[in-house]
N, C-alpha and C positions, 0 to 999 in steps of 0.2 A: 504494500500500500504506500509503504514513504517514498520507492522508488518511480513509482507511478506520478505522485505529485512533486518531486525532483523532476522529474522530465519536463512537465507539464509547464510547471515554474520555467526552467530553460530554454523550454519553446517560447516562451511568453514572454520572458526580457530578448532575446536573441531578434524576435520580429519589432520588438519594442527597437531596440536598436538597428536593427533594419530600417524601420518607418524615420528615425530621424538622421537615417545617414543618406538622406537624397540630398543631393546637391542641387545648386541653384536654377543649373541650366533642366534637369526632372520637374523641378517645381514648377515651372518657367512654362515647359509643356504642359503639364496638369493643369496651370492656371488658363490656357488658352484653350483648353479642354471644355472646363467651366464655363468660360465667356462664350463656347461656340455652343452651348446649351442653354445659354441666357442665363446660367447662373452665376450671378454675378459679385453674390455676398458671398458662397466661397472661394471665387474666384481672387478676390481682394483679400482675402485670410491669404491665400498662399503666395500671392503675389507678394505680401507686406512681407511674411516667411522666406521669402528670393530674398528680398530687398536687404534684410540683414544679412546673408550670407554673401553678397557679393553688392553693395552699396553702389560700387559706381557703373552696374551695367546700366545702361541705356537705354537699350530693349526693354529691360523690367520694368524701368519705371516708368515706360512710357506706354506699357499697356495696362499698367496702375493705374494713372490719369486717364488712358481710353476707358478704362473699364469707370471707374470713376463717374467721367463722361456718361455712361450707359446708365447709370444707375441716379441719375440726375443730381451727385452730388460734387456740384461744381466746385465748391470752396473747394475741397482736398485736391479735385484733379488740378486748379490751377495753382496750390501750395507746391504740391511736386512740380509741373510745369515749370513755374517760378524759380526754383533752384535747378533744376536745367539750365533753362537760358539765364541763368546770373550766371552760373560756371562754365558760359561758353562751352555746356557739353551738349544742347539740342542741334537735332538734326530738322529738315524742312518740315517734318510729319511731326514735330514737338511747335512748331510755331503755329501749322496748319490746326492741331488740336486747339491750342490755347485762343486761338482767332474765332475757330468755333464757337466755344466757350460765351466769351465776351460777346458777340453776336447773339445769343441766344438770351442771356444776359440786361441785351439790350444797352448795351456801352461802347457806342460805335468810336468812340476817340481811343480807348484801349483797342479796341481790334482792330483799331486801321495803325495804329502805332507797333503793334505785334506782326503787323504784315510790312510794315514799312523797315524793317528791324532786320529781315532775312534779307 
């Protein structure tokens, strides 16, 4: 009997450390997973779970702020946004998002400044 729940135990931390040994770029896909299913609250759980493991990708955090986007919660997507283009690390499709944003927003001097910026 004690061998039985020995094992069991060791099956159960071994997947336990399984499940937290994905790496960023795992997360990355499962998060795109999520948003391709419209779900977008776990999506942003595992994207924010990217985001600590490897801070300055790009990709991640720019399908953060899409996803963000999606989920009509503007402030955050253009908080991340925002520290992009202050770090000169966005690319066209991080300017294209944040113009959106502000557009929808109804703040056409920020979005035509966002667009004037690229």
């Amino acid at each position: 009997m004690n061998k039985c729940i020995t094992i069991f135990l060791l099956l159960g931390i071994s997947f336990n450390t399984y499940a937290q040994d994905q790496d960023a770029k795992q997360l990355h896909q499962t998060a795109r997973g999520f948003m391709q299913q419209n779900d977008f609250s776990n999506a942003a759980l595992v994207l924010n779970r990217a985001t600590l493991l490897e801070p300055n990708n790009i990709d991640i955090k720019k399908d953060l702020a899409l996803n963000y986007y999606f989920q009509k919660e503007f402030d955050k997507a253009l908080d991340v946004l925002k520290l992009l283009i202050s770090n000169d690390q966005a690319d066209d499709q991080c300017y294209q998002i944040a113009g959106d944003i502000y557009f929808t927003l109804e703040q056409p001097k920020d979005c035509e400044k966002i667009y004037k910026k690229v």
